[in-house]
C-alpha positions in Angstrom: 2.7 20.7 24.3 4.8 21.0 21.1 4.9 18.2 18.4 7.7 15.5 18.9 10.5 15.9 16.1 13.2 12.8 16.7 15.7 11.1 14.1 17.2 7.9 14.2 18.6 5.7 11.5 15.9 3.4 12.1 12.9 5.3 12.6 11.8 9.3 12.3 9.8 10.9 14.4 8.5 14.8 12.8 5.3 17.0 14.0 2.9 14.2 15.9 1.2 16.0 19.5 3.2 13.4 22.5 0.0 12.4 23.8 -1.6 10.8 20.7 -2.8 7.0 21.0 -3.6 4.8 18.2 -7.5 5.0 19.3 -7.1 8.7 18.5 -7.8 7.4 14.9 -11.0 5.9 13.3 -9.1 4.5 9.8 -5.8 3.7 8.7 -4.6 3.1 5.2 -2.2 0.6 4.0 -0.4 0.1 0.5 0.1 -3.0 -0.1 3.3 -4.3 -2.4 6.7 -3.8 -0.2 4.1 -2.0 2.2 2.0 -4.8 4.3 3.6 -8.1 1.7 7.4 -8.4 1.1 7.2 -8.0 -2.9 6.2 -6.3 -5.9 3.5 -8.5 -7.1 3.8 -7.0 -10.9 7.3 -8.0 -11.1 7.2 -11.4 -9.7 4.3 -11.8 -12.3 6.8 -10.7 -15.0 9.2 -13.2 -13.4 7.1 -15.7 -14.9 7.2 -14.7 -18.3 11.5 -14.0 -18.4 10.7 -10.2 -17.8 11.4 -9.4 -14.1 13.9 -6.7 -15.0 12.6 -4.9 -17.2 9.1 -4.3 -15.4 10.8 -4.0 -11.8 13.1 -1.4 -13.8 9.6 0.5 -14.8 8.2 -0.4 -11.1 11.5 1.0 -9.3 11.1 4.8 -11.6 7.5 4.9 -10.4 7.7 4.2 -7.0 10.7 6.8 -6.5 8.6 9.4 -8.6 10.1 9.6 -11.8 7.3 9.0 -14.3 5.1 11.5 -14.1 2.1 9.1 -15.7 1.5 6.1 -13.3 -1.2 4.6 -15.0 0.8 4.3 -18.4 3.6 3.1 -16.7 1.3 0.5 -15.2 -0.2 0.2 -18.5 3.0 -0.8 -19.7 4.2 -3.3 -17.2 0.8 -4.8 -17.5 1.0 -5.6 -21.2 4.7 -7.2 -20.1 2.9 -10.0 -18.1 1.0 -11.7 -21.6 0.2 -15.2 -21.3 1.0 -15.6 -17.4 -1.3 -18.4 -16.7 -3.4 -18.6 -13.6 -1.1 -21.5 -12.2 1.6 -18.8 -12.5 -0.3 -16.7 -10.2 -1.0 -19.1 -7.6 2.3 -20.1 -7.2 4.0 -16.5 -6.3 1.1 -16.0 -3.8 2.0 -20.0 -2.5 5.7 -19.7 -2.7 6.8 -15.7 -2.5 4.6 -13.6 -1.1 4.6 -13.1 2.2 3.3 -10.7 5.2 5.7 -8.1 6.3 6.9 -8.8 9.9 4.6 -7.0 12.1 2.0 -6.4 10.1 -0.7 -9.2 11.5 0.4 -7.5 15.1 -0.4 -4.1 13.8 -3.5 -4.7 11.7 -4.7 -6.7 14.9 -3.8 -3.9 17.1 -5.4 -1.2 15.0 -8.8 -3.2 15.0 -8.8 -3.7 18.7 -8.7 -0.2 19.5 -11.4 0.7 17.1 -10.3 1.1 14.1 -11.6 0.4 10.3 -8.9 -1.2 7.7 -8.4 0.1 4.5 -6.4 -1.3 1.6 -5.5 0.8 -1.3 -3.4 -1.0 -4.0 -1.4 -0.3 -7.3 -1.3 -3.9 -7.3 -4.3 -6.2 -8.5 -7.2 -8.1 -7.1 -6.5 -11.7 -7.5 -4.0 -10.7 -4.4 -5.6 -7.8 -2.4 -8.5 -10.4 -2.0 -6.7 -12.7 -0.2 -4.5 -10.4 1.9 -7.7 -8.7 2.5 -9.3 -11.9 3.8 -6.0 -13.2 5.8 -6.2 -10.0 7.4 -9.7 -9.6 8.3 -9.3 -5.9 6.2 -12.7 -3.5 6.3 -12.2 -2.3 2.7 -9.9 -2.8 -0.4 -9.5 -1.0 -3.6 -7.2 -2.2 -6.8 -6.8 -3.5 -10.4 -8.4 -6.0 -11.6 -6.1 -8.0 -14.7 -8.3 -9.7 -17.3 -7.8 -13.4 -18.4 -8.4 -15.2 -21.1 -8.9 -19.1 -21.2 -7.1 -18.7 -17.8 -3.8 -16.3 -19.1 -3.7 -12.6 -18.8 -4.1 -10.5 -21.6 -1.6 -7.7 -20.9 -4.5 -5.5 -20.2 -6.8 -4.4 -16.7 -10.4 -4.6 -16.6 -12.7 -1.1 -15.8 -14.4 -1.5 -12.4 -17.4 0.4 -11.3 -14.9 3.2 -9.8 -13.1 3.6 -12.6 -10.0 2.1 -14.6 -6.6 2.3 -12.6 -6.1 2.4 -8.9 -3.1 5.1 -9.1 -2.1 7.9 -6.4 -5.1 9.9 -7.2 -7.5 7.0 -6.7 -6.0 6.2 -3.6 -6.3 9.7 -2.0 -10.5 9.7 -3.3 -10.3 5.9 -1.8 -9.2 7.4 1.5 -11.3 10.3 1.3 -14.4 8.5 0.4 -13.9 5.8 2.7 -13.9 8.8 5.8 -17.3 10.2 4.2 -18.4 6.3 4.7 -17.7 6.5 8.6 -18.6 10.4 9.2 -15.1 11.1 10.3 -12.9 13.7 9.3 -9.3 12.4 7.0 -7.2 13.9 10.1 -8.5 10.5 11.6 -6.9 8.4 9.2 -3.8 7.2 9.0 -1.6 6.1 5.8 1.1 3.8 5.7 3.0 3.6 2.3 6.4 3.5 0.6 6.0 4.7 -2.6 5.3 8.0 -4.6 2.0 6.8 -5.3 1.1 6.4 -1.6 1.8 10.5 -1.0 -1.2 11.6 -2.2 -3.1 9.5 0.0 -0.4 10.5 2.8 -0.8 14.1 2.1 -5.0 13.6 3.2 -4.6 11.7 6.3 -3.9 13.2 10.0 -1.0 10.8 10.4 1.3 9.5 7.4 3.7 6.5 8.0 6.5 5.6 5.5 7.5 2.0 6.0 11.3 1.3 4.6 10.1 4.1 1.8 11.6 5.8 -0.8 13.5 8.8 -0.2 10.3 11.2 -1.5 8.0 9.1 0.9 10.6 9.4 4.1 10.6 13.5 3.5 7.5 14.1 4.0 6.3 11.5 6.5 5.2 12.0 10.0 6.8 8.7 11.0 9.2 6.5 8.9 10.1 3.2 9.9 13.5 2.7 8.2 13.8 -0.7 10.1 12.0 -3.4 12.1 8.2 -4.7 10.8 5.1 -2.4 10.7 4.6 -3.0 14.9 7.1 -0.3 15.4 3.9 2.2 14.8 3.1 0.8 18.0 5.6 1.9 20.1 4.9 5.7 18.5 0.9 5.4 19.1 0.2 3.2 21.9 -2.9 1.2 21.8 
């Protein structure tokens, strides 16, 4: 059979095989910020501090590929979010962030026909840890900010990986975490909406943008434009 190719205004179709299921896959990938949570967790952190538009300015130019560095431009925005206190934290996860609709259904889905979790963030760990732990996720990977006498520095912490989770880190994330389960990356998906998420995208045998960026949506297998992350499931069926 040939691969599908179908447009709509609300979701995209390009070069998937008809029959595919979702337990064709053994992994899939998720982004996290404006991918499985409604916001950008860096600039609702700036919020706190009176400097919302200035970072989500920096965040917006990343995420639609137009600085070439990520990590300096995360660098940057980091150093932005000085003297955020930990009670500052606490209360965008309490009062702003949120799951994306669908995306309980769909990590629920994914798990019951066999599959590993993965999340691989730009964003930081005093989050991913308790998405990761709603969710019931298999692995994460993301920056960790440093605090001082319980306000951020402006600066990120080195892990045992390395220093920034950026689009390259995501991609060896992906790639390691296939090594980890002995399957090949074409049984991975990736779900992203950002130009950090395409390398990561490029690896895996099925890339999803979720109400992406226009770089994302072009080279996407399957782009849900509309709806919560659950549409997936009416492309691979359980």
């Amino acid at each position: 059979m040939k691969p599908v190719t179908e447009t709509a205004p609300d979701l995209a179709i390009r070069d998937i095989e008809p029959a595919l299921r979702l337990s064709d896959f053994k992994l899939i990938a998720f982004d996290m910020d404006s991918t499985l949570i409604n916001i950008e967790c860096v600039d609702e952190i700036a919020d706190a501090v009176g400097r919302k538009a200035e970072v989500a300015a920096i965040t917006e130019a990343a995420m639609q590929g137009r600085i070439a560095d990520y990590k300096e431009s995360l660098r940057q925005r980091v150093a932005l979010l000085k003297g955020v206190s930990l009670a500052d934290l606490e209360r965008i996860y309490q009062q702003r962030l949120r799951l994306n609709p669908g995306a309980a259904e769909l990590v629920a889905a994914c798990k019951q026909a066999g599959l590993k979790v993965l999340l691989v963030s730009g964003g930081f760990t005093y989050f991913t840890d308790r998405v990761r732990d709603q969710l019931g996720i298999d692995y994460t990977r993301s920056n960790q900010l440093e605090f001082r006498d319980g306000l951020l520095t402006g600066r990120m912490l080195d892990q045992d990986w390395g220093d920034i989770c950026d689009g390259e880190e995501k991609r060896r994330m992906l790639l390691q975490t296939c090594a980890l389960l002995g399957i090949s990356p074409k049984q991975a998906i990736a779900m992203g909406d950002g130009a950090n998420d395409l390398p990561m995208m490029g690896e895996a045998g099925l890339s999803v943008a979720y109400h992406a960026k226009p770089a994302v949506r072009e080279r996407a297998n399957v782009c849900i434009n509309s709806g919560g992350l659950d549409r997936l499931l009416t492309v691979l069926r359980p």
